[in-house]
C-alpha positions in Angstrom: 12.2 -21.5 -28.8 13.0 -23.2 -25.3 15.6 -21.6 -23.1 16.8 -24.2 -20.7 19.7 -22.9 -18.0 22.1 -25.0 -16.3 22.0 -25.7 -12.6 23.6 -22.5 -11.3 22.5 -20.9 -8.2 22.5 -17.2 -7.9 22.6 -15.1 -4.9 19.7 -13.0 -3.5 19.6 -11.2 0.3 16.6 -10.9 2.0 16.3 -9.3 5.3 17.2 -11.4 8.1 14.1 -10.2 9.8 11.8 -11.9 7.5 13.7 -14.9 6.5 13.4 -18.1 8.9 14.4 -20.8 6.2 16.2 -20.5 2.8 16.4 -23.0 0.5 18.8 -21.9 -2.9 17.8 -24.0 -5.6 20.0 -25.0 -8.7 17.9 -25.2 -11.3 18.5 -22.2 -12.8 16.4 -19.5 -10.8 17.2 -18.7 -6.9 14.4 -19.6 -4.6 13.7 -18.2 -0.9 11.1 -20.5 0.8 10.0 -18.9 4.0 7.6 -21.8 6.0 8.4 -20.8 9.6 10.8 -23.4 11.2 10.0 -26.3 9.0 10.6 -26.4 5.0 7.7 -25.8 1.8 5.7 -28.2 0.2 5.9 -30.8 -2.1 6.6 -28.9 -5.7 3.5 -30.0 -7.7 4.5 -31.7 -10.7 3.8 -28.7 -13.6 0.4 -29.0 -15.7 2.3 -27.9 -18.7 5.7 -27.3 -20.2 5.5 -23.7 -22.0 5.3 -25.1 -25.2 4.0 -22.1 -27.6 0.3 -23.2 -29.2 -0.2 -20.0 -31.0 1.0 -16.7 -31.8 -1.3 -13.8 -33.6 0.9 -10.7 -34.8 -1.4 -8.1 -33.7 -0.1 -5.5 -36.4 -1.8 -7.3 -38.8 -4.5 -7.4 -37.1 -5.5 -3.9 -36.4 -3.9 -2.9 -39.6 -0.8 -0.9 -38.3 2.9 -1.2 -36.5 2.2 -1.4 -32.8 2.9 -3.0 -29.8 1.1 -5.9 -27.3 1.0 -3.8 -24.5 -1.0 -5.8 -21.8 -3.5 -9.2 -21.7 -6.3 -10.5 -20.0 -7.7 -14.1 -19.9 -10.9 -15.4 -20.0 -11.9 -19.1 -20.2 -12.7 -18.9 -23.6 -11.0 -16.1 -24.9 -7.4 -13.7 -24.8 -8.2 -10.0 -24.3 -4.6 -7.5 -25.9 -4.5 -3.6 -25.2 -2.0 -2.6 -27.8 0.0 1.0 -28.3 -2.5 2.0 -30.4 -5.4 2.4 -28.6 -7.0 -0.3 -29.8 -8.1 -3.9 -27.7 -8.4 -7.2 -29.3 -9.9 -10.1 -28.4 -8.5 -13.4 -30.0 -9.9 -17.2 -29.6 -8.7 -18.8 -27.1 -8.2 -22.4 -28.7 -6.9 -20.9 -32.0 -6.0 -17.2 -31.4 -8.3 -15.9 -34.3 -9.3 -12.4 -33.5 -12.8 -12.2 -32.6 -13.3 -8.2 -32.2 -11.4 -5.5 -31.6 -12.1 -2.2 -30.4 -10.4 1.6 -30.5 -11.0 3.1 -26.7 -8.9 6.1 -28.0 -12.4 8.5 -27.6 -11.4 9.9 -31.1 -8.0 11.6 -29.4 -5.9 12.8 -31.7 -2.6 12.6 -30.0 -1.1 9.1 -29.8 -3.6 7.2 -26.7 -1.9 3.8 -25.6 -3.9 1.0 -23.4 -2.2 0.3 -20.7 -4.0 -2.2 -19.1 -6.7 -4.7 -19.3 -8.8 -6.5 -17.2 -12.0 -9.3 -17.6 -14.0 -9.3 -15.0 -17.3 -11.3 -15.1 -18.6 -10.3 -19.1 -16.8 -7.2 -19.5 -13.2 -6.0 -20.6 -12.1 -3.5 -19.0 -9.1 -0.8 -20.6 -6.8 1.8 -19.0 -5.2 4.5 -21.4 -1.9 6.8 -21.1 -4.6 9.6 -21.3 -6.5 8.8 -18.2 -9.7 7.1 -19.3 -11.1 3.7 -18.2 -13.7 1.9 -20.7 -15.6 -1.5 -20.6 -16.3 -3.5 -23.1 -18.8 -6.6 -23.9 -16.7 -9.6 -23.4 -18.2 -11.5 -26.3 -19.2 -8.4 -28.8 -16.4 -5.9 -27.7 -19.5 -3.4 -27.6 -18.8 -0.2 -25.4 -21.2 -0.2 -22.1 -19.5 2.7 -20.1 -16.5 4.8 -20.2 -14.9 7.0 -17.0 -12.5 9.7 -17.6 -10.8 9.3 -14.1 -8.7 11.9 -14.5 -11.7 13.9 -14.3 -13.0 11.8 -11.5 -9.5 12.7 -9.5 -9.4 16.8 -10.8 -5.9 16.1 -12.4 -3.8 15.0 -15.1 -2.8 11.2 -14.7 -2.4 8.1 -16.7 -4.2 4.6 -15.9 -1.2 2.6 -15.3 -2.9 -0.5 -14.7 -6.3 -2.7 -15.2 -8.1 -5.3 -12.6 -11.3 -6.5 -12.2 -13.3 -9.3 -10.3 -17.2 -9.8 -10.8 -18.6 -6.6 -9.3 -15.7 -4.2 -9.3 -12.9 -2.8 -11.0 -9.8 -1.0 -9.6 -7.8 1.1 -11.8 -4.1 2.1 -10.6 -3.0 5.8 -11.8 0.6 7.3 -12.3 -0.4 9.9 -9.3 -0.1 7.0 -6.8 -4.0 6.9 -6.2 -6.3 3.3 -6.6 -9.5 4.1 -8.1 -12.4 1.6 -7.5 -15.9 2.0 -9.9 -18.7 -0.4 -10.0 -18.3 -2.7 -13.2 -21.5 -2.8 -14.5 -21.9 1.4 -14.0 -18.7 3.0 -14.1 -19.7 5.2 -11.5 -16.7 6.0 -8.5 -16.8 3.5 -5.3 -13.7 4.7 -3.7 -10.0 6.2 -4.2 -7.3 5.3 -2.3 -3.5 6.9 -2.2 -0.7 4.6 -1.7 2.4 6.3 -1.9 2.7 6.8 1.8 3.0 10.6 2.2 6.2 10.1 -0.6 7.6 13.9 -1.5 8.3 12.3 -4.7 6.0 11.4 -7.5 4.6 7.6 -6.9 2.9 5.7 -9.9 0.5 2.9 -8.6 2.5 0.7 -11.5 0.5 -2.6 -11.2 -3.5 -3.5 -9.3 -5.0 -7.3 -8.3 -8.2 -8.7 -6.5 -7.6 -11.4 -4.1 -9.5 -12.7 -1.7 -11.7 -9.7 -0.5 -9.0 -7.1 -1.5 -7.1 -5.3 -4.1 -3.7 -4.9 -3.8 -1.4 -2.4 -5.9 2.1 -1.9 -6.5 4.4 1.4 -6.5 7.6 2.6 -8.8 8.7 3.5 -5.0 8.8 -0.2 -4.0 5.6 -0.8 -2.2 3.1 -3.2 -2.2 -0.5 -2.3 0.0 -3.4 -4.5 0.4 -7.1 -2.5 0.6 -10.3 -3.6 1.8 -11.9 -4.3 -1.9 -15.4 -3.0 -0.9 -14.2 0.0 1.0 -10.4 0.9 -0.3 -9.5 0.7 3.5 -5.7 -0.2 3.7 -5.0 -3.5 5.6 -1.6 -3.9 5.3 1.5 -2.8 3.5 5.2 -4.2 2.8 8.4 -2.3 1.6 9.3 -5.2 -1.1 12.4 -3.1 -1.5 13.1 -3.6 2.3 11.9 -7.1 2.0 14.9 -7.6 -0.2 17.3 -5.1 1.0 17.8 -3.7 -2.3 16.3 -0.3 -3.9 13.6 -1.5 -6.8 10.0 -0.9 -8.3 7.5 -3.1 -8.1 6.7 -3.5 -11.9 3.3 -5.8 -12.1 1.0 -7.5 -9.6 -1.0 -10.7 -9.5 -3.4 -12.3 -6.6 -5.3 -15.4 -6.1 -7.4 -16.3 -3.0 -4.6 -16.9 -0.5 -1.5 -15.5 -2.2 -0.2 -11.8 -3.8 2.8 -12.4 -6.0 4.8 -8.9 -7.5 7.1 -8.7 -10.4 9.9 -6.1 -9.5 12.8 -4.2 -11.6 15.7 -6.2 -10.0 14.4 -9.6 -11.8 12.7 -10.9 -8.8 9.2 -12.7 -8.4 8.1 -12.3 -4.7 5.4 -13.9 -2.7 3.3 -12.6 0.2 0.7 -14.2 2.3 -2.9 -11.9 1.0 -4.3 -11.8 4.6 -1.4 -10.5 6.2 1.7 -9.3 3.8 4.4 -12.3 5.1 6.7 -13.0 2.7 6.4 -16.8 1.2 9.1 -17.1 -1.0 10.8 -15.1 -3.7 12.4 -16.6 -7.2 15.1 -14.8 -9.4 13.5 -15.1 -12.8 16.9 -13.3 -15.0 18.9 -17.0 -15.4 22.2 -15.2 -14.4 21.6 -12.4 -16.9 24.7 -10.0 -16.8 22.4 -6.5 -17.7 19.7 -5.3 -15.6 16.2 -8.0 -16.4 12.8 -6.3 -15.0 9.6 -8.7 -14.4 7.4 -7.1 -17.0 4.5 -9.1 -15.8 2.9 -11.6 -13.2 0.0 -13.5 -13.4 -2.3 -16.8 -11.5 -2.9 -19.7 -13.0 -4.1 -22.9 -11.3 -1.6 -23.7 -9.1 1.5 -21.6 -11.3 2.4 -18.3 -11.0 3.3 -17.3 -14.5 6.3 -14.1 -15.4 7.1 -12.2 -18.2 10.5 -10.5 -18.6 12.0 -6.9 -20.5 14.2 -9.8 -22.1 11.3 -11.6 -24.0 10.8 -15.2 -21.3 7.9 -16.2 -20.0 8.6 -18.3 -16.8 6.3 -20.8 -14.6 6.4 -21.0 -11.2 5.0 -23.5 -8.7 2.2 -20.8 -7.1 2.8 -22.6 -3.7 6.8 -22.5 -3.4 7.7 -20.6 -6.3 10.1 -23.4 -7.4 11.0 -23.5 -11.2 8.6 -24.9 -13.5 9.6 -24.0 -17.3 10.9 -21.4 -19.5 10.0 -20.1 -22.9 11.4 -17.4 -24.9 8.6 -16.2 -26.4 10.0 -12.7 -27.4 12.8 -13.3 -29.6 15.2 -10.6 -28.6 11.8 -8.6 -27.7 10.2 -7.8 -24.3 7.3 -9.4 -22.7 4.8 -6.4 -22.1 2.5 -8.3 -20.0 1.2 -11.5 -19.4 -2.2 -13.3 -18.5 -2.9 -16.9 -17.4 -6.4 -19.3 -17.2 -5.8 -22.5 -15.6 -2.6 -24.5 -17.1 -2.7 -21.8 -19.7 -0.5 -18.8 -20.5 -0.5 -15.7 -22.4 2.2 -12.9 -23.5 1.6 -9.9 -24.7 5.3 -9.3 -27.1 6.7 -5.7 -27.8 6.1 -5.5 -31.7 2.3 -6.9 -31.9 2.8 -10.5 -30.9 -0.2 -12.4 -28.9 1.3 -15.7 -27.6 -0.7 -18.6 -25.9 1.1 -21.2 -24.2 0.4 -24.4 -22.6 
């Protein structure tokens, strides 16, 4: 189940302009650490190994051949949006379902969730048909659902789920972040990010920090708003970062730190109060065909990736430095992944639920 590379180093370029120090590691990933004229921290020693402690097929669960699409953690519980329209919650210690519910509103065409969220006792779910819904955390019991497609006047999709304890932002494939009050549903704010693009611009990952919500584009963009007002503080061509044309794929934040996923294979790392860059990792282990982040996600201290090959990686949150790697797909993509603490979750392509620790 492990997947253990050798100590090759690969190549990454990074704009000169933002680079003061880079450090290539050989332990199988590339690392940039950017700490002004001095060199990163101490890498923590890793709270777990990615050791798999359960895995719940899904399929069975709802009854039906579908997909993991996306997963949220909670301290006691896992939270999976699947392909068909249903979200299930599963134990945490043990991965026994708990509830499950169909956000679908009855559609009859095909609805898929593609994200969730827990914020403080709710689940919140996006669908491919524009609707956010939240959900009891403990019962799975509907309290309010939001057709923000409505809310906007157009066709869009919810591309992507986050919530913190009052708020949740919802990212849409019309390049607009949507902000409603968690306990109401009703609209706080909306907020376009694609920068006056020509081209169409999907908001393809949201995350509350510290204070703010920050969302990723399919353009390459990463922008940081005000979470209380939708104000934008700051924003950072990723793509520039790098010098190389990509989509930012997923998002993640903690209190100090945004980390984004990207199609090129690459976990980067900016500073949440002003958009520096902190480091960037090469999650693909050398992979000759194209490896896209599929997921990011906090944990204490770890930043935690999922990749269109089926790994789930762990990196030190402070330096991105190489913790573990697990396949946990077996020949199948990692949809999305969740962490809570030391542990992890993966949402597989095919109905698999995976926790590790």
């Amino acid at each position: 189940m492990r997947r253990v590379w050798g100590a090759v180093s690969f190549d990454l370029e990074v704009s000169p302009m933002l680079l003061t120090r880079a450090l290539a590691t050989t332990t199988g990933a590339s690392m940039i650490l950017v700490a002004g004229l001095g060199v990163g921290p101490a890498v923590a020693a890793p709270p777990s190994n990615g050791t798999v402690t359960w895995a719940t097929d899904l399929a069975t669960v709802v009854g039906t051949g579908l997909d993991a699409t996306s997963v949220a953690a909670g301290k006691d519980a896992a939270f999976s949006g699947t392909s068909a329209g249903v979200v299930v919650a599963a134990d945490a210690a043990t991965g026994v379902p708990l509830w499950m519910t169909d956000v679908t509103g009855g559609a009859g065409s095909p609805v898929e969730v593609s994200g969730v969220a827990f914020g403080r006792d709710v689940v919140v779910a996006g669908t491919s048909t524009g609707e956010a819904t939240a959900m009891d955390a403990a019962t799975g019991l509907v309290r309010w659902a939001t057709d923000v497609a409505g809310v906007l006047g157009t066709d869009l999709a919810v591309t992507s789920v986050a919530a913190d304890k009052s708020t949740v932002a919802v990212g849409t494939s019309t390049g607009v972040v949507v902000a409603f009050d968690a306990a109401t549903g009703l609209l706080l704010w909306a907020t376009d990010v694609t920068g006056g693009a020509g081209s169409p611009v999907e908001v393809s990952g949201v995350a509350f920090g510290k204070d703010v919500v920050v969302a990723g584009t399919s353009t390459g963009g990463a922008t940081a708003m005000d979470a209380a007002t939708g104000l934008v503080r700051w924003a950072t061509d990723v793509a520039g970062v790098l010098g190389t044309d990509l989509a930012v794929t997923s998002v993640a934040a903690d209190k100090s730190t945004v980390a984004v996923g990207t199609s090129t294979g690459v976990v980067v790392a900016f500073d949440a109060a002003t958009g520096l860059l902190l480091w960037a990792t090469d999650v693909t282990g050398g992979a000759g065909s194209p490896v896209e982040v599929s997921g990011v996600a906090f944990g204490k201290d770890v930043v935690v990736a999922g990749t269109s090959t089926g790994e789930a990686t762990a990196m030190d949150a402070a330096t991105g430095a190489l913790w573990w790697v697990t396949d946990v797909g077996s020949g199948s993509a990692v949809l999305g992944v969740a962490a809570e603490k030391s542990r992890a979750y993966a949402a597989i392509a095919g109905g698999a639920l995976v926790a590790l620790d």
